[in-house]
N, C-alpha and C positions, 0 to 999 in steps of 0.2 A: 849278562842275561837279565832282561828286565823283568819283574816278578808278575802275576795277576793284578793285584793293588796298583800297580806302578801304566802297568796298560788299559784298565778300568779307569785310572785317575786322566790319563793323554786321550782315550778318546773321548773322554767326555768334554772336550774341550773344543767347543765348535769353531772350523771356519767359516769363515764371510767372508767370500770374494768380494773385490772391490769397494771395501768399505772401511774409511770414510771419502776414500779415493778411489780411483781406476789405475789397478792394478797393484793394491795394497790389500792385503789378507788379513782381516781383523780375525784375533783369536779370542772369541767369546767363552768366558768362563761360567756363563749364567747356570748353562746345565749342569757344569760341577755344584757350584753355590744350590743347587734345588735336591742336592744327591745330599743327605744328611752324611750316609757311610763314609762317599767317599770325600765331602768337605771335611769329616774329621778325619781321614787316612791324611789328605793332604796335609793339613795343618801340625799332625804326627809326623808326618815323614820331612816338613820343612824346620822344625823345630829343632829336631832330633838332633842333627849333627852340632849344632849350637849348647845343649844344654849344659856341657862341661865347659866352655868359652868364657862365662865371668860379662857375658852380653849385659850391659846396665840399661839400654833402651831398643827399642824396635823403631828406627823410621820407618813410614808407612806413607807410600807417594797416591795422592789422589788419583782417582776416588776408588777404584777397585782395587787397588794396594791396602786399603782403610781394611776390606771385606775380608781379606787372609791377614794383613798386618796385626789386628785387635786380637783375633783369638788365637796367635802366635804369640804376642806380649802375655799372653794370659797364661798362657802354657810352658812359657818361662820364667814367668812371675816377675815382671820386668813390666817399666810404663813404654807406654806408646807416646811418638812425637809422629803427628799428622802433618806432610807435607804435601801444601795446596797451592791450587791453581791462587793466580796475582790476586789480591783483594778481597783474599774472604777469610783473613786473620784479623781479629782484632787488635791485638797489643804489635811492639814495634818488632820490626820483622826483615829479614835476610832473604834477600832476591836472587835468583842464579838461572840464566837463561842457558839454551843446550837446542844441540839441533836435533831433528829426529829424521826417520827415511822420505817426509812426508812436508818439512818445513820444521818453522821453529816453533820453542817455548816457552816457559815460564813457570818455576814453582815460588813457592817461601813459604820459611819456619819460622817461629817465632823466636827472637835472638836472646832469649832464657830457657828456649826447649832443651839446650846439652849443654853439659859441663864438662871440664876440663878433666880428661880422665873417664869418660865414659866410652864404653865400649857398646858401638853401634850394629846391629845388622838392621841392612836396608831391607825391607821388605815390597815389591812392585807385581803388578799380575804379569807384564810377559815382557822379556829380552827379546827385542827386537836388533836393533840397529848398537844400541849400546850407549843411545845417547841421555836416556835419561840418567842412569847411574852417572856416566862421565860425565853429566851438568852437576851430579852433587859431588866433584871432586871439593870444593870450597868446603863443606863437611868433613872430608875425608883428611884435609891439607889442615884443617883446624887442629887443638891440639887432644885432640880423639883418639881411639883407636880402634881404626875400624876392621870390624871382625868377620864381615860378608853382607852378600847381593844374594838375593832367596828371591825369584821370578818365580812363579809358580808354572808358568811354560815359556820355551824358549825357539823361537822362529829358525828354523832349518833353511839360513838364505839359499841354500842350493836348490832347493825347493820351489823358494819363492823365485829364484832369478827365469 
């Protein structure tokens, strides 16, 4: 049974037909991000199952992953490692391309953001297709241990097909 908090948080979460393509349903988190309550319930409620985990970083996939990723690193008292689109790192950096429902992509981290022994949850705004977590398996396959995927909403293909 989902609670009040838990259905307050999903509808605020707008669709956009058709967008950045036809027949692709973007799910817009802005209205959550303008909701103070319930940006903090999300943020509480994504954290929470984490907080006894021993999680040492937050990845956070550009650039709406950064908006839920930081004050989840914050509320686990944990650093964030920002994962962005090609060429907007400075220091030297770790490529990993992935496909998505829509075509391909491209992130990179900077190849001193993790250490050996650090325990990761990825943080992204929506599970779609599955392709961007499964582009960061090269994180995952490194010698980490990864401890979860926290989308803040997750696309209902039955929905979409």
């Amino acid at each position: 049974m989902v609670d009040a908090m838990v259905s307050a948080i999903q509808s605020a979460i707008r669709d956009v037909p058709d967008f950045p393509k036809p027949g692709i349903v973007f799910k817009d988190i802005t209205p959550l991000l303008m909701d103070a309550k319930l940006l903090a319930a999300t943020v509480e409620r994504m954290a929470a199952p984490y907080r006894d985990t021993r999680v040492s970083r937050v990845v956070a996939i550009e650039s709406r992953g950064f908006l839920i990723g930081a004050p989840i690193a914050v509320a686990l008292r944990v650093g964030l490692v920002p994962i962005r689109k090609p060429g907007k790192l400075p220091a030297a950096r770790e490529r990993v391309e992935y496909a998505l429902e829509y075509g391909t992509d491209a992130v990179e981290m900077h190849r001193d953001a993790l250490e050996s022994g650090d325990r990761v949850l990825i943080v992204d705004d929506v599970l779609a297709t599955g392709g961007t977590a499964e582009g960061l398996a090269p994180i995952q396959l490194s010698p980490l241990s990864f401890t979860g995927y926290a989308p803040v909403a997750q696309v209902d293909r039955a929905a979409v097909s």
